[in-house]
C-alpha positions as CSV (number, residue, x, y, z in Angstrom):
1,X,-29.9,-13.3,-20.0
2,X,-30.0,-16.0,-17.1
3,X,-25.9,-16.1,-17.2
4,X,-25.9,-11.9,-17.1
5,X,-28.1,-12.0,-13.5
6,X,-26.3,-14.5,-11.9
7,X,-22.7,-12.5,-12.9
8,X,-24.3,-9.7,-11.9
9,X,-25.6,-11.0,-8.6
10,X,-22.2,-12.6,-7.8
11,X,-20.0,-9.0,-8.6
12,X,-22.8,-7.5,-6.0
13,X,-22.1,-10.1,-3.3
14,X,-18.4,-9.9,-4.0
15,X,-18.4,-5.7,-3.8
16,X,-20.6,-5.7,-0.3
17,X,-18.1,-8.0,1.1
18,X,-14.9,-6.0,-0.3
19,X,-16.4,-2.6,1.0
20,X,-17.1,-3.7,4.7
21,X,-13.6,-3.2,5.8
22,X,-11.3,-1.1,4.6
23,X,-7.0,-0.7,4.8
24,X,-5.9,2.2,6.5
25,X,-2.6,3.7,7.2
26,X,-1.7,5.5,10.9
27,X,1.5,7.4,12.0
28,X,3.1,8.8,14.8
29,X,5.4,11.8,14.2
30,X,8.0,13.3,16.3
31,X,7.7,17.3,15.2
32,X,10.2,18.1,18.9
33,X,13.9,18.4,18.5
34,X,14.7,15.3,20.3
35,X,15.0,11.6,20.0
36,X,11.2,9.8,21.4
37,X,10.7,6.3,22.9
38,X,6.9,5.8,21.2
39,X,5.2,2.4,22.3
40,X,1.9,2.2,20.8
41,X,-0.6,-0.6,22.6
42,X,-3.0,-2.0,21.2
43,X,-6.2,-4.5,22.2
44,X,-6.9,-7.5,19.8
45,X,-8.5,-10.9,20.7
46,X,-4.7,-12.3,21.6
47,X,-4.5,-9.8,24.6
48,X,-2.7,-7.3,24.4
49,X,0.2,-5.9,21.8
50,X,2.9,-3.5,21.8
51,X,4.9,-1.8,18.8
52,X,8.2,-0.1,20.3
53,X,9.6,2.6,17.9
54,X,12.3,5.3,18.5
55,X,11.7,8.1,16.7
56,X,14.1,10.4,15.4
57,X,13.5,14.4,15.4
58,X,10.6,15.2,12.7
59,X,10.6,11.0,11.9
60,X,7.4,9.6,10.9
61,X,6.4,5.8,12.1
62,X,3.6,4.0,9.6
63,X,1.8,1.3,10.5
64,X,-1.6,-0.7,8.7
65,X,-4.2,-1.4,9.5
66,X,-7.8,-2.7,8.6
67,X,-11.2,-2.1,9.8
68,X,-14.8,-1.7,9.3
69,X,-15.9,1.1,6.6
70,X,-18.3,2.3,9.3
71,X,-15.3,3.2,11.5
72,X,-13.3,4.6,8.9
73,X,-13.0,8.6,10.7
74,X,-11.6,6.6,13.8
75,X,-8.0,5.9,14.2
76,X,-7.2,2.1,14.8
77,X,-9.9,0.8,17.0
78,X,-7.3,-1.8,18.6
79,X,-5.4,1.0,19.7
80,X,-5.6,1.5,23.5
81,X,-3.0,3.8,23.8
82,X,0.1,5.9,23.4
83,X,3.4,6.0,25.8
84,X,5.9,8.8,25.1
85,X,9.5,9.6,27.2
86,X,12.9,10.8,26.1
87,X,16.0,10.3,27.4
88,X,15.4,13.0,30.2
89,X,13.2,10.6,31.6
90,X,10.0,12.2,30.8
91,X,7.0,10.4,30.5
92,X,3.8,11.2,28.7
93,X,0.9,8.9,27.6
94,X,-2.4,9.2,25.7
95,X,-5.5,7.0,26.3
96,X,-7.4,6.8,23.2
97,X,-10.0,9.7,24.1
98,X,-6.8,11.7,23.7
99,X,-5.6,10.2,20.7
100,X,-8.5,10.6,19.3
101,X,-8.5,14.9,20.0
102,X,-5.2,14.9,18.5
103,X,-6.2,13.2,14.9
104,X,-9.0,15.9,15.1
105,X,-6.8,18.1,12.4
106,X,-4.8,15.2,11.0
107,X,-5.8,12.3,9.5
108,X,-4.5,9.5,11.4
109,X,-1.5,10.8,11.8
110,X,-0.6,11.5,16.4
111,X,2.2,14.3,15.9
112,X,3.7,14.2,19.1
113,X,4.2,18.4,19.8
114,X,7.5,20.5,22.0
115,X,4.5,20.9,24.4
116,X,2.7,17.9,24.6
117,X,6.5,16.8,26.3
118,X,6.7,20.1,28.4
119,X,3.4,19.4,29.8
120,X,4.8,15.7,31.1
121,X,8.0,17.3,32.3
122,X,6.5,20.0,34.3
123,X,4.3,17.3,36.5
């Protein structure tokens, strides 16, 4: 009976640790007709990081990562922000307020829109 409370106790510990953070995927899609630059920054205790990616037209860019369960509706919390520009030189980024409006209807996925890049060109 002792050996069955001290298992038990143990798989308790052992499940509280595995369920305070959590794996996650994100993505980036590219739903315009053109080829994107897409450099996602991000804010970790080493300073500060960048991931370049060129996406193709309607490519999808995954990346992983982990955080704490309690922040599981919130996308990445090291990510500070998204920079967007094609080759016609425009250039669009989104802090993380704004990334976090466009996950809204997605689940961790930013899919970068024909407007979102109209709306940069016609600054």
């Amino acid at each position: 009976m002792e050996k069955l409370k001290i298992s038990t106790f143990w798989l308790l510990i052992i499940f509280a640790l595995a369920s305070c953070s959590s794996i996650y995927w994100a993505s980036v899609k590219n739903s315009t007709s053109e080829e994107l630059l897409v450099k996602v920054k991000f804010q970790t205790k080493y300073g500060t990081q960048i991931m370049d990616m060129p996406l193709k037209s309607d490519e999808v860019n995954v990346w992983q990562y982990e955080q704490s369960s309690s922040e599981s509706k919130v996308m990445d919390i090291k990510l500070s922000s998204i920079e967007i520009s094609n080759a016609s030189g425009c250039h669009l980024v989104f802090s993380k307020e704004e990334v976090r409006k466009k996950v809204e209807n997605t689940t961790r996925q930013i899919v970068i829109t024909p407007d979102d890049l109209l709306k940069a060109c016609d600054k």
